[in-house]
C-alpha positions in Angstrom: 75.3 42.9 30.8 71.4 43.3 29.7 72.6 41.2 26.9 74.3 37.8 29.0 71.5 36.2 29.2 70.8 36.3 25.5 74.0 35.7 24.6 74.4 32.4 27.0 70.9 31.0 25.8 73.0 30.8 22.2 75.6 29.4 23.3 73.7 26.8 24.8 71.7 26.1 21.6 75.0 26.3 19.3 76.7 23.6 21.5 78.2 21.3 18.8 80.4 24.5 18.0 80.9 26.7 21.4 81.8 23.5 23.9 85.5 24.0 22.6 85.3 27.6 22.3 83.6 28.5 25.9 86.7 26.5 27.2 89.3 28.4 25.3 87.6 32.2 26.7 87.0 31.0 30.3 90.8 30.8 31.6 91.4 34.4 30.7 87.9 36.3 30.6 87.0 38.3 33.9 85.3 37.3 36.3 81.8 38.1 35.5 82.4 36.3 32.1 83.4 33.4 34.1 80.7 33.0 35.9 78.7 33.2 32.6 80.6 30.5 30.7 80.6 28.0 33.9 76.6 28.6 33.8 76.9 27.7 29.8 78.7 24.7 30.3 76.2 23.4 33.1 73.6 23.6 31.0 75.5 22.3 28.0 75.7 19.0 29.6 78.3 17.5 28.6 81.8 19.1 29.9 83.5 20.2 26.9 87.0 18.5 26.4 89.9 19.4 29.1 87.5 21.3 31.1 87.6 20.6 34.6 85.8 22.9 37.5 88.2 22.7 40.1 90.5 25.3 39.5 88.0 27.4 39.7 86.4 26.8 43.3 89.6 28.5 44.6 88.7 31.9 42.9 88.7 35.6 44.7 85.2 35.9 43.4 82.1 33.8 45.4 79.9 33.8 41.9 82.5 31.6 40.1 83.2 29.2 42.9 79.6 29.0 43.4 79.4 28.3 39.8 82.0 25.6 40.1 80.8 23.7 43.3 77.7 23.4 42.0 79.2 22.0 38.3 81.4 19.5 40.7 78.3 18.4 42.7 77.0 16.8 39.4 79.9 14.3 39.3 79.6 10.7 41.6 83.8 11.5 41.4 84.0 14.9 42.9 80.8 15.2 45.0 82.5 14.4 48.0 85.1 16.9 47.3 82.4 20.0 46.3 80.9 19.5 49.7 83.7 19.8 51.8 84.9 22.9 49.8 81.4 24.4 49.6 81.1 24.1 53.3 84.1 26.3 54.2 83.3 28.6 51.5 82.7 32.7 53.1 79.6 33.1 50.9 76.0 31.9 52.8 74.6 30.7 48.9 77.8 28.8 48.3 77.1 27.0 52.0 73.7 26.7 51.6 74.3 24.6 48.1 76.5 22.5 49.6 74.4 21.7 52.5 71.8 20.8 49.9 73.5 18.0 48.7 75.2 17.2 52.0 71.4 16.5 53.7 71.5 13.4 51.1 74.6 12.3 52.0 77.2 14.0 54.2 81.1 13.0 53.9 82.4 12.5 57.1 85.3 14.7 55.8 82.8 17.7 56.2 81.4 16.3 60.0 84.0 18.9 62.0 83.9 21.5 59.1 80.4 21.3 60.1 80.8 21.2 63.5 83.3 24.4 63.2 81.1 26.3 61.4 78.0 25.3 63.5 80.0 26.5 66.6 81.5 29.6 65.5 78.6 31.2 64.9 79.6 32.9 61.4 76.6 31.1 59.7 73.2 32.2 59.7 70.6 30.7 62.3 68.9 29.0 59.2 72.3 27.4 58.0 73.4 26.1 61.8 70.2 24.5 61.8 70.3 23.2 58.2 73.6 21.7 59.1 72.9 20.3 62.1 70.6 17.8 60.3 72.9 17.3 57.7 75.7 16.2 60.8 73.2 13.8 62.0 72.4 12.3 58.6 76.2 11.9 58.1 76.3 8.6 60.2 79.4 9.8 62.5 78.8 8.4 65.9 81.2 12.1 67.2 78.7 14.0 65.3 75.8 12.4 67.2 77.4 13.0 70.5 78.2 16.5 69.9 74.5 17.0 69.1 72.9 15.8 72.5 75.6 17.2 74.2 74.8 20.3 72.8 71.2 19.8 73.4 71.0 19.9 76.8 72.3 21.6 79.9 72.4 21.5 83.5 69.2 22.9 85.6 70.9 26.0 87.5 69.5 24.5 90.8 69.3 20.9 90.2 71.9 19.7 88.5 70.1 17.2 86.5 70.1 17.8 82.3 67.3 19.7 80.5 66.5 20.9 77.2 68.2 23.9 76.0 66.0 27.0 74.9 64.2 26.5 71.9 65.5 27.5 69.0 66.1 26.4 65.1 69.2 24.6 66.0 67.7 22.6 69.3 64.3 21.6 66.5 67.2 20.6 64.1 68.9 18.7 67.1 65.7 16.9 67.9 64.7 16.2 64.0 68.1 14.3 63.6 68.8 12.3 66.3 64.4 11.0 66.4 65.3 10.2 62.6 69.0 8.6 62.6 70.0 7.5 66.5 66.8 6.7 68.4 68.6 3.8 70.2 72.1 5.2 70.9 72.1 6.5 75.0 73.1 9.9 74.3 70.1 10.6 71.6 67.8 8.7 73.8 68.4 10.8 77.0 67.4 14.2 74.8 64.6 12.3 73.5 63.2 11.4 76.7 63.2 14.7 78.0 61.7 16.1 74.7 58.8 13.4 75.6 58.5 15.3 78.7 58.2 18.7 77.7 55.4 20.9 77.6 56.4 22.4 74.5 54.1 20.9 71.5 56.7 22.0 69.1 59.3 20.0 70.2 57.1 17.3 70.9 
């Protein structure tokens, strides 16, 4: 294993004659020889012939479908596709790559994988709130509700709508509905009572 990196680095530099030859090793080489040669052919550049990454996202082990989401997210044609995929993955790196690329653009195929995910509470604080931004970048008018309504509550005396504790995911909340839905009346109602609060943060 000392030696993989060595070994890759020539691979890389003998491309002309290892593009067809990484291809042939990959489909039956074990996993952590995988996840070796899908690193080789990222950096080759150019896919070798008849290769294709997405058999691979469905593998047992979270290094080669890492490896493969992240080869897919370099394609216009399966971009789309790597997000949704990487966003349901069980390993955090896997998420956190996809929701990378999903703060540029976010396929409203991923808005209630998102919103699942967000809820469920099986990503870390960092990724909710990560997501959450992502959700409001997405341009779904459901995703824009979902975030004010989850921003506020109801005063335990009062009645009337407040801020919910501060947290990541609120800052998140705040971030992307000031940035993408200033004028729509759900976003605007959190946003006037984030004028109002005496919390500089969230101001």
């Amino acid at each position: 294993e000392r030696l993989h990196g060595w070994a890759c680095e020539m691979l890389v530099r003998l491309a002309d004659v290892s593009r067809p030859r990484v291809v042939e090793r990959l489909v039956d080489a074990p996993v952590q020889a995988q996840r070796q040669l899908l690193h080789v052919i990222d950096r080759l550049g150019e896919w070798p012939e008849g290769f294709c990454p997405e058999q691979y996202v469905k593998s047992a082990d979270a290094g080669v479908r890492r490896e493969a989401i992240k080869l897919m997210l370099r394609r216009d044609d399966m971009r789309d596709a790597a997000i949704v995929r990487g966003l349901d993955d069980q390993d955090d790196r896997t998420v956190g790559i996809a929701l990378a690329a999903s703060l540029k653009r976010c396929p409203l195929d991923a808005v209630p994988i998102l919103m699942r995910r967000i809820d469920n509470s099986t990503l870390s604080a960092e990724l909710r709130a990560r997501g959450i931004r992502a959700l409001a970048a997405s341009g779904s008018i459901d995703a824009m509700r979902w975030i004010a309504q989850r921003s506020i509550k109801k005063h335990w005396l009062r009645g009337t709508p407040v801020l919910r504790e501060k947290s990541p995911q609120l800052i998140s909340s705040i971030v992307g509905l000031a940035a993408h839905w200033s004028s729509a009346p759900e976003a605007a109602e959190v946003l006037a009572l984030v004028a109002k609060s005496k919390d500089a943060d969230l101001r």
